[in-house]
LOKE-639792 format. One record per residue (C-alpha): x, y, z negated. Coordinates in steps of 0.2 Angstrom, whole numbers, plus 5000, padded with zeros to 4 digits. Layout:
N
XYZ...
***
This chain:
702
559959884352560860034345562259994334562460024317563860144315564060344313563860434328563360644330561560674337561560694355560760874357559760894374559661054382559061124398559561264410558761414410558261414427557261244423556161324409555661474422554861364435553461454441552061294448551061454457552761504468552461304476554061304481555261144480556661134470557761024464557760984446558960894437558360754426558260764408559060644397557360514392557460534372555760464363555060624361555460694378554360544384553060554375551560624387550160634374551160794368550660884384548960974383547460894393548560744393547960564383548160394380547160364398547960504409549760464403549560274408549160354425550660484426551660314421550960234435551760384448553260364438552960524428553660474410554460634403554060824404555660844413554660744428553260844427554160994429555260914443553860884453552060964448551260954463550960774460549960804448547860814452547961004455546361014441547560984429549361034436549461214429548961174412550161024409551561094420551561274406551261134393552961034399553761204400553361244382553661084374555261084384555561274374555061184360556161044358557561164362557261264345556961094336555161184332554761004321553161094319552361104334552660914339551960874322550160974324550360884344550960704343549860554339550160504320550560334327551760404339552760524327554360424324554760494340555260674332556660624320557260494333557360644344557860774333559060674321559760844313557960854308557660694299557760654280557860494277557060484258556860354244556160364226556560244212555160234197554960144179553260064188551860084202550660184192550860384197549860394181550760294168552560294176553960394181555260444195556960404190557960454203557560544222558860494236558860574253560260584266559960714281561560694293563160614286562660684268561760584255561260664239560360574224559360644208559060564194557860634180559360664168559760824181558060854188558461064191559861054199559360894210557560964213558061134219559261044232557860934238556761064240557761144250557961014260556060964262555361124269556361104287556260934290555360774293555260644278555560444284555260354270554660144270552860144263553160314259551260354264550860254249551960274237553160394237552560544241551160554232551960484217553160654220551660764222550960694206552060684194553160824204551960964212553061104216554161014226553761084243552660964256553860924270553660984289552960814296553160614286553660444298553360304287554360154293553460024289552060054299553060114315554059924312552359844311552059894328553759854332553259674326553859664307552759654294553059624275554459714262556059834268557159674262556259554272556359654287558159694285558359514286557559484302558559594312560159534305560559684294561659634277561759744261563359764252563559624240563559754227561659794228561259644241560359534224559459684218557659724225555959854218555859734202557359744193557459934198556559994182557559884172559159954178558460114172558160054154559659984149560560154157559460234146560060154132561760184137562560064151563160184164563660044177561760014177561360174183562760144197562060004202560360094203561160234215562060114225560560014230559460184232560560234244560760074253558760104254559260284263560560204274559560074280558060164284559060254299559660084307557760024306557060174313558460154327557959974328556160024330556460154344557360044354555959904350554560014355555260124369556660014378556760144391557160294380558960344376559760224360559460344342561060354334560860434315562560474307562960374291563360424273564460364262563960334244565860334239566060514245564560574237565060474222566660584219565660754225565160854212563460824213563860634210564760694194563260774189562360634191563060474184563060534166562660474149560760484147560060604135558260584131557160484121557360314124555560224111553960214115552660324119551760254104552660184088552360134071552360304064550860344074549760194069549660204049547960134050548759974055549859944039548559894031547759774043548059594052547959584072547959404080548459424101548259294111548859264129547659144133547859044149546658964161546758794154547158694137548458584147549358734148550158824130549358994124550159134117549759154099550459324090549759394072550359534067550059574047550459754046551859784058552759584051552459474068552559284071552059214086551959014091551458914105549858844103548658704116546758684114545358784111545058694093546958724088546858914094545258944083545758854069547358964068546759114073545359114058546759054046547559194049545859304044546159404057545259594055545359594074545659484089546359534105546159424118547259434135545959364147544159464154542859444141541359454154540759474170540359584183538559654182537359534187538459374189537859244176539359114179541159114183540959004200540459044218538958964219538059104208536659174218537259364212538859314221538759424237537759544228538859584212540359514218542259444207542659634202542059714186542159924184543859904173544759814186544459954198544760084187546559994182546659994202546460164203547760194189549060094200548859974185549059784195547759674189546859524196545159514198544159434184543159294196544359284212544659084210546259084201545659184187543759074185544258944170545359114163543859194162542659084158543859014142543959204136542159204135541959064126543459104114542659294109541159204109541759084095542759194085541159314086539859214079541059194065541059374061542759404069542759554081543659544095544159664110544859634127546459684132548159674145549759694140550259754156549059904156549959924139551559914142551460024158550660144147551860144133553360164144553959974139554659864157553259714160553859544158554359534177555559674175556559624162555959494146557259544134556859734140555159704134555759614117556859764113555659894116554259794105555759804091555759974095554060004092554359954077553959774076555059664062555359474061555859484080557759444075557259264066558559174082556959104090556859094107555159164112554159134129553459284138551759224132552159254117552759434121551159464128550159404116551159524104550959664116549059634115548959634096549859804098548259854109547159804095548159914082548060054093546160034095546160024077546960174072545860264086547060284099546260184111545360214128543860104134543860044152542359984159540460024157539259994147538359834157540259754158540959794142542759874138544459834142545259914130547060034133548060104122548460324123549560434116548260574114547460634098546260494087544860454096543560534086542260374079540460374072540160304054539160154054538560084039537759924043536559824029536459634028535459544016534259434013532159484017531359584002533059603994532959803996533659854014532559964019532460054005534460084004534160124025532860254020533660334007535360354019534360434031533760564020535560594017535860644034536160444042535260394060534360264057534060114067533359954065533459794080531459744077531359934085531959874100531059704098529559784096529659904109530259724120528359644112527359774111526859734094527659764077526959594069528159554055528059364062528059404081529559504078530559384068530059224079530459344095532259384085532759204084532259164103533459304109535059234096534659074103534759124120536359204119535659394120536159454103537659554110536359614125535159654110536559754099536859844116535159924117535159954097536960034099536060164116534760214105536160284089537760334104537860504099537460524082539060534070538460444054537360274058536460144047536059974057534659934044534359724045535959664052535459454053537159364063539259384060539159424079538259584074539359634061540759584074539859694085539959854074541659834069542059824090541159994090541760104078543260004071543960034053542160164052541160014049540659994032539759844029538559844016537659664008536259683997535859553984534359523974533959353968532459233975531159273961531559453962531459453982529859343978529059483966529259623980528659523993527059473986526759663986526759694004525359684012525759674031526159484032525159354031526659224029527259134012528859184005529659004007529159004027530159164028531559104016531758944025531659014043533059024056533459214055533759204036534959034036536659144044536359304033537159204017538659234030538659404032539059404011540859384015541059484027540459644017541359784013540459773996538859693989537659783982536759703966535059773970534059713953534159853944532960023945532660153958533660273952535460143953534860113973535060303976536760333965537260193979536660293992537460453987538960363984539060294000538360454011539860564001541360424006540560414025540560584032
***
């Protein structure tokens, strides 16, 4: 095994007179060996050579081009020329250090051999982020050491540091651990005109085929190799915290960063030796030189670096970018998979929070509509993957629809770490979180689905994992009071905080909906412009009281008009008054109001001013405010019974008794909908005081 210690690169050469061979002269000579680094014995390299024919030239001990040029005749004369010129110009090649032309001919799998052959070619590189999302987070600091020199930027001198790197990264290979993954095309993403390197080795698939699996730490330990008792507790996860409180003004926290990057950089170079001698034991020991932090510490470069840091330090999104939610209360909740286990419970009245622990599915309720909530958001999914019916394995769409809906693989794409809403763990999760929304909905309580961690990854806050009080100190800095009360608060209770945040974004506007239209929405907060939102006006009252006519006279005034018996009928075939209605009440009852507010809500999407005319359940007033947030107006309509009466008895397309329709089911809930209206209309009066109230209504909703 090589040692770990400095040493300078061994530099193999070879005599003139050995790269002039001429295989047509035939004649013998005597060549002297070359030294067996990894590259030299790579075969593949040589043209018409592959995996097959260099097991063969094994066989007749044939293992590096210096063999082949030593002694071409024992070759199959078909191909002897061809490799022998090849051998001759690899040998050329290797000579100038050309890292290109090994790249374009060496196996992908076998290209750990170039910078463990040409170590004055290798940059060893490692990148520090605020998270694992290219999209949402940043790099914080780039370290790389080529030779005995280490440099590290950090974002606080990006200029100076980047130009260096760049510098570096045109005429070189990149070994990097995972690098294939992560860090080089977080650096392409969020830093494009950083140049791409000559060729990449990513460690940690060379070591897999060396036999290690699993993380750089966990590999470090099984070959023995120690960290510095400085940086040997710190790992990936606290790394973004480390960057917070430097950002925030504790400079020994962005040492500590830059110490364990570099002990990232160093150890890469023992690992890649370890791998060589692991995979080729025949080839010569790779020794890398080492760097040491301390020197580049007192450089000036490492003067340049370690330095106060100077730009923001809040929130993508605070306070002063959500006035909508001054006005408005937002219960979280951080639900968990069981009532054995305590729930998250956060309200946040304006921007005043209180959080509290809280058990069963009763308790949770009861609070959460005590604090009359203008929106829920709930940390759990809220439905299911298209065409799964339950939460458990056994449904028969199982192999078909699968345990992942589209927002979990849109997160995924994002680099945003979820969990999948039906894989076994998450099941009582999910199937709680739909009965909770479920609840709350039919009490006219709207509610969204969100994740704090897409949130908090998002808003440039650390998750929980990273750093609890972190987190604490950025929702303070969002702009959250009644955090300093001296009560200790679990990370539940973060979180569910975190997702009442979410709903206050979404009701100011500044919201993304992730998902489709069969699945529902997870909703994520953005820092771009206000979402722009239809205005719905939706009318609730009792039958004959005058909804229609209000309906009618909006859509004069320039609303889109829409009704659910369209959809009913359209479902029947039939517009029969009493068909319609008894069909209604068979859908609520079997759970398809949301699927029935869906198609009634496809027929209105792009139209900018809506009125819902007959809205019968709170879950579809629920269902509107969902849609178009704080641009729901809801509207009841009041007439009393022997008014209503009087109307009725002048229709004439029913055949049923007032009382029949007054009694029935659809019209039992609607006395509901009364307080949950924006206003209540008084509709006894004339004509003429139904159309003031429209214009009035169609010059407040634009």
């Amino acid at each position: 095994m090589a040692n770990y210690k400095s040493a300078e690169p061994a530099v193999q050469s070879w005599s003139q007179e050995q790269l002039n061979f001429d295989v047509d002269e035939g004649r013998s000579r005597t060549y002297h060996r070359a030294p067996g680094s990894p590259l030299v014995r790579s075969l593949e390299v040589l043209d018409g050579v592959g995996p097959k024919t260099a097991r063969e030239l094994h066989g007749h001990d044939i293992t590096t081009w210096t063999d082949v040029v030593d002694d071409p005749f024992s070759l199959p004369r078909g191909m002897r020329a061809r490799v022998t010129s090849s051998a001759h110009r690899a040998i050329e090649a290797f000579e100038r250090e050309d890292v290109s032309y090994f790249v374009a001919r060496v196996p992908p799998p076998e290209r750990w051999r170039i910078p463990a052959s040409m170590p004055r070619r290798a940059l060893f590189l490692d990148i520090e982020t605020t998270g694992l999302s290219r999209v949402y987070h940043d790099v914080t600091v780039i370290g790389w050491s080529r030779d005995d020199r280490f440099e590290v930027t950090a974002a606080e001198n990006w200029r100076e540091g980047l130009d260096l790197l760049a510098a570096e990264l045109g005429d070189s290979v990149v070994v990097s651990f995972n690098g294939a993954h992560f860090d080089l095309p977080f650096l392409r993403h969020k830093i494009p005109r950083l140049p791409e390197p000559l060729g990449h080795v990513d460690l940690r698939h060379v070591l897999a085929r060396a036999g290690y699996s699993g993380g750089l730490k966990r590999i470090e330990a099984a070959v023995g190799l120690a960290r510095d008792d400085r940086v040997a507790r710190l790992n990936g996860a606290v790394a973004p915290g480390l960057w917070f409180w430097y950002q925030r003004g504790d400079l020994a926290a962005l040492e500590s960063l830059l110490r364990y990057n570099h002990a990232d950089v160093e150890n890469m170079k023992f690992l890649l030796e370890h791998a060589a001698w692991t995979l080729d034991p025949g080839a010569e020991p790779v020794e890398f030189s080492r760097s040491s932090f301390e020197s580049w510490r007192e450089s000036r470069s490492g003067r340049a670096v370690v330095r106060a840091f100077t730009g923001s330090t809040s929130p993508r999104l605070t306070r002063n970018d959500l006035p909508a939610a001054e006005g408005v209360t937002v219960v979280g909740i951080d639900l968990t998979g069981s009532e054995s286990k305590p729930t998250g419970w956060a309200v946040l009245d304006g921007f005043s929070a209180r959080t509290r622990m809280i058990g069963s599915d009763r308790d949770i309720l009861e609070a959460t509509v005590a604090a009359k909530p203008t929106l829920v958001s709930i940390d759990a999914p809220l439905s299911l993957p298209f065409g799964r019916t339950s939460v458990t394995d056994d449904d028969p769409a199982f192999a078909e629809a699968g345990i992942v809906r589209t927002a979990e693989r849109v997160l995924w794409a994002r680099g945003v770490k979820t969990y999948p809403a039906l894989i076994r763990s998450m099941q009582q999760l999910t199937a709680r979180g739909i009965r909770l929304a479920t609840d709350l909905r039919k009490l006219g309580i709207p509610v969204i689905e969100s994740f704090p961690g897409a949130m908090q990854d998002i808003l440039g806050m650390p998750r929980k994992g990273v750093s609890l009080s972190a987190l604490a100190q950025c929702l303070s800095e969002y702009g959250l009071t009644g955090l300093s009360d001296g009560q200790s608060r679990t990370h539940d209770e973060i979180d569910a905080l975190s997702s009442a945040i979410v709903g206050q974004a979404f009701w100011e506007g500044k919201y993304e909906g992730v998902g489709d239209d069969r699945e529902g929405y997870l909703i994520v907060p953005t820092t771009d412009s206000v979402r722009p939102r239809a205005s719905v006006v939706t009318i609730a009252g009792h039958f004959a009281a005058g909804k229609s006519t209000l309906a009618e006279l909006l859509e004069v005034r320039g609303f889109r008009r829409v009704r659910y018996s369209e959809v009913i009928a359209e479902l029947l075939g039939t517009s029969d008054r009493l068909a319609l209605r008894v069909e209604g009440e068979r859908l609520h009852a079997s759970g398809r109001q949301t699927w029935l507010s869906h198609e009634v809500l496809a027929r209105v999407r792009e139209a900018d001013r809506v009125v819902v005319d007959g809205v019968r359940y709170p879950e579809d007033s629920a269902f509107w405010t969902e849609q178009a947030g704080p641009a729901h107006f809801k509207v009841f309509v009041e007439a009393d019974a022997a008014v209503r009466r009087s109307r009725y008895s002048e229709r004439a397309d029913t055949a049923e008794r007032f009382d029949e329709v007054d009694n029935s089911i659809s019209e039992r809930e609607v006395d509901a909908l009364r307080g949950l209206a924006s206003i209540v209309f008084d509709n006894t009066g004339p004509m003429n005081a139904v159309e003031a109230f429209a214009d009035k209504l169609a010059k407040e909703r634009p």
